[in-house]
C-alpha positions in Angstrom: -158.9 171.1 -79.2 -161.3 170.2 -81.6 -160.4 169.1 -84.8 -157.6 167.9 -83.8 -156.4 164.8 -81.9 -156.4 165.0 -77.7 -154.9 161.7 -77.1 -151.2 160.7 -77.1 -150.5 163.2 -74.2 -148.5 160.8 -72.6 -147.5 163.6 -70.2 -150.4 164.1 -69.1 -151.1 160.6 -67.9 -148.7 160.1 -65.8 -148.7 163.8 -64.7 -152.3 163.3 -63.4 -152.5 160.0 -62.5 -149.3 160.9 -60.7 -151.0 163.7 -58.5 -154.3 161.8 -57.6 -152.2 158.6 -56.5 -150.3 161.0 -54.7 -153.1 162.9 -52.7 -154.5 159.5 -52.1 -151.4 158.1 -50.9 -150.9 161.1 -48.6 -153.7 160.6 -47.4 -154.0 156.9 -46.6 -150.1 156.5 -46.0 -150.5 152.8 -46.3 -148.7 150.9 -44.0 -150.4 147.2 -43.4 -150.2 144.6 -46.4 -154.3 145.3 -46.7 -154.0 149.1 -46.6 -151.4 148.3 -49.4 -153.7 146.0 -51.6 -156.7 149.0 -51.3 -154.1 151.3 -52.1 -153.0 149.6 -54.9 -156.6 148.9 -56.2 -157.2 152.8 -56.7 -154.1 153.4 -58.4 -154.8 150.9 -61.0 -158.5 152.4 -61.7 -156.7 156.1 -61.8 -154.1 154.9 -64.3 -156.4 153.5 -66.4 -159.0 156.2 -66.2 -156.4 158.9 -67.1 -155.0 156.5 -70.0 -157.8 156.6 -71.8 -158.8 160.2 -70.8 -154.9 161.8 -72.4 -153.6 158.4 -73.9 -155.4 156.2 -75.5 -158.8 156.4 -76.2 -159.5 152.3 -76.5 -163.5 153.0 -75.5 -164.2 155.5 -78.5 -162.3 153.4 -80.7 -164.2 150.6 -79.5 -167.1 152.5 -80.1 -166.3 154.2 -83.0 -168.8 152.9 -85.6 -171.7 152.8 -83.9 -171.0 156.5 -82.4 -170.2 157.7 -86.4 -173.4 156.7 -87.4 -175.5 157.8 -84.5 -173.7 161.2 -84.1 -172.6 162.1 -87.5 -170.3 165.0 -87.9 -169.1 164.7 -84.0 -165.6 164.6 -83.6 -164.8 162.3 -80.6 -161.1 162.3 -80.7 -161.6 165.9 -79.2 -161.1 165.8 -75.6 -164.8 167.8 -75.1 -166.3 164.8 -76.8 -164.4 162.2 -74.9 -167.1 163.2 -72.5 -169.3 160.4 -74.0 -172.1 160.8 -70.8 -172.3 164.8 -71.9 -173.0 163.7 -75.6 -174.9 160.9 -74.9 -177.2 162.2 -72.5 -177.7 165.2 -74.7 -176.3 168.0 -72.8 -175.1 171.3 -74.8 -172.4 173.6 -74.4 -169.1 173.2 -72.0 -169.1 169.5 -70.8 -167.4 170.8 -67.7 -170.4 172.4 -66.9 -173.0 170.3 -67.2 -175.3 168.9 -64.2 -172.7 165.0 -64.1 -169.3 167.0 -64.4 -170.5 169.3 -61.1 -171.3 166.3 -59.0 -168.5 164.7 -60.4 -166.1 167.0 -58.9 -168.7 167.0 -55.4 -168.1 163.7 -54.9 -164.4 163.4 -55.9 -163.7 166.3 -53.1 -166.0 164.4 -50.9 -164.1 161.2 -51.4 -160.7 162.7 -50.6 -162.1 164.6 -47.9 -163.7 161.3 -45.7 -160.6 159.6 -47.1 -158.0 162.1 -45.1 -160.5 162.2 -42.2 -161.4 158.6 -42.2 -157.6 157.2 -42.7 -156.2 159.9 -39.9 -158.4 158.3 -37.0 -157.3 155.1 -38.2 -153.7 155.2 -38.4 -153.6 156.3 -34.6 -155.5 153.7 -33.1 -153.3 151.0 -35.2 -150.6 153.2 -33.6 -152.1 152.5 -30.3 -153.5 148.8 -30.9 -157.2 150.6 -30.2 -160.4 150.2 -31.7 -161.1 153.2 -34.4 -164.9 154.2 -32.8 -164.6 158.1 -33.5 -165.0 160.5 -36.5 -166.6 158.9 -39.3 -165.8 155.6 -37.7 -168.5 156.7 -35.2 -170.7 157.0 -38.2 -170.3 153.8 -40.5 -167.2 150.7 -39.9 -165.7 151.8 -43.2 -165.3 154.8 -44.5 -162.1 154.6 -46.3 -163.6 152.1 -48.3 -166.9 154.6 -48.7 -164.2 157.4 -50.0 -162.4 155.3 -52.6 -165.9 153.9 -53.7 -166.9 157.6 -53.8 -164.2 159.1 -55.9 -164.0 156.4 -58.3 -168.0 156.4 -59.2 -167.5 160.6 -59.5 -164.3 159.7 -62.3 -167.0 157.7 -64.1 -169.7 160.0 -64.2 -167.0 162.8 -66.1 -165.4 160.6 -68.1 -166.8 156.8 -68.3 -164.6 153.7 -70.3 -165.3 150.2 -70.7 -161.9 149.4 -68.7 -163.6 151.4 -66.2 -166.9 150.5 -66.0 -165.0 146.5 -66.0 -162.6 147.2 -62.9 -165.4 149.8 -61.0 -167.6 146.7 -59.7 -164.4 144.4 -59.6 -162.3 147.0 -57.3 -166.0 147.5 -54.7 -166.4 143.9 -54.5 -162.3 143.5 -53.6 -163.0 146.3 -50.5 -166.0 144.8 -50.0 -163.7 141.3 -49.0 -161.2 143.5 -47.5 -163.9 145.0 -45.0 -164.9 141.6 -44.4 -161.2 140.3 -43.9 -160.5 143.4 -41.3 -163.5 143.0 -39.2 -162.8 139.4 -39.2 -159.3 140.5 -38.0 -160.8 143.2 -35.3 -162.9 140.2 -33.8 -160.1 137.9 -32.9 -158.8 140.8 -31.6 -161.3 142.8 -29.5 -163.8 140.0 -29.1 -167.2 141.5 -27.3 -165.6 145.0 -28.0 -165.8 144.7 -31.5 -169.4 143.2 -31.7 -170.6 146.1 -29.4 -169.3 148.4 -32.1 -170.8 146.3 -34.9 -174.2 146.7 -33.2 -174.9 150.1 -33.4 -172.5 151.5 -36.1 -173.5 150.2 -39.8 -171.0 149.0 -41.6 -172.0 151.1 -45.1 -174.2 153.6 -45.1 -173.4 156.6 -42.9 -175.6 157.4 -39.3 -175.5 161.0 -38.8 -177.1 160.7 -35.4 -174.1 159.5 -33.4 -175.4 159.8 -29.4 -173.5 156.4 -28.1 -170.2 155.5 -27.4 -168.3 152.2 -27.0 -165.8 151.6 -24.2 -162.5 150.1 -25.4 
């Protein structure tokens, strides 16, 4: 497509943005008010990623004078130099290929991958008014947070705006408050339970040596 203009593909916006919200809500099947609002939060970062990705590209237009005169002769309104990393960081050939595109897409299937695991344990203990202790909630207290954190940062790292880059630390600091809000939540309603849980499971970062249990 170079030479030629990549944006205005309006179809493809809403075509992609429709299937990502889609797996993610598949995934998540949000039912609570909170498991709404983190739902929600996604969908507006994958709207606006995929805006400027097919639609409009407000960063490089942004940018467009100070890329003109550092990369003369580039044509950024091609969608292989929309990759602004791939340029910047002076990588040649296929952007799709380079070393930030790969672990792009690692972390984007990792993301969807905790977030179907992660979201299945917890949907049936709110079915059961239970404590979610098992899978990756044996691991760390929240990893559906963890996913959408993870597939976000891997969208940024193929294809990185300034609307973007804005909502990214936004949207972490809103689940963030959410986490805080649920386990304030899970306290009033499991007491000792809950802080038993809280002692040995972290709340972030992943344990991979998972040898106790918690009785509920």
């Amino acid at each position: 497509m170079h030479g030629e203009s990549a944006y205005g593909l309006w179809t493809l916006v809403i075509l992609n943005s429709g299937i990502f919200i889609f797996f993610a809500f598949s995934f998540t099947k949000p039912q609570t008010k909170t498991d709404w609002r983190s739902f929600g939060a996604f969908s507006a970062f994958i709207i606006a990623l995929f805006t400027e990705m097919y639609g409009f590209p407000l960063t490089i237009y942004f940018l467009s004078g100070w890329l003109a005169e550092r990369y003369p002769g580039i044509d950024f309104l091609s969608h292989e130099n929309g990759h602004l990393l791939h340029t910047l960081l002076g990588f040649e050939g296929d952007p799709h290929w380079d070393p930030l595109h790969i672990a792009s897409n690692v972390l984007i299937v990792l993301g969807f991958f905790l977030l179907a695991s992660a979201w299945n344990v917890l949907h049936k203990a709110q079915q059961t008014r239970s404590l979610a202790t098992t899978g990756w909630y044996a691991r760390c207290r929240h990893p559906q947070y963890i996913a959408f954190i993870l597939i976000m940062f891997g969208f940024l790292l193929q294809w990185p705006t300034i609307p973007t880059l804005v909502m990214f630390p936004i949207l972490v600091r809103v689940y963030v408050r959410l986490a805080k809000r649920e386990e304030r939540m899970a306290l009033e309603e499991f007491g000792d339970v809950y802080r038993r849980y809280m002692d040995f499971t972290p709340a972030w970062f992943p344990k991979f040596n998972v040898n106790k249990t918690i009785s509920t």
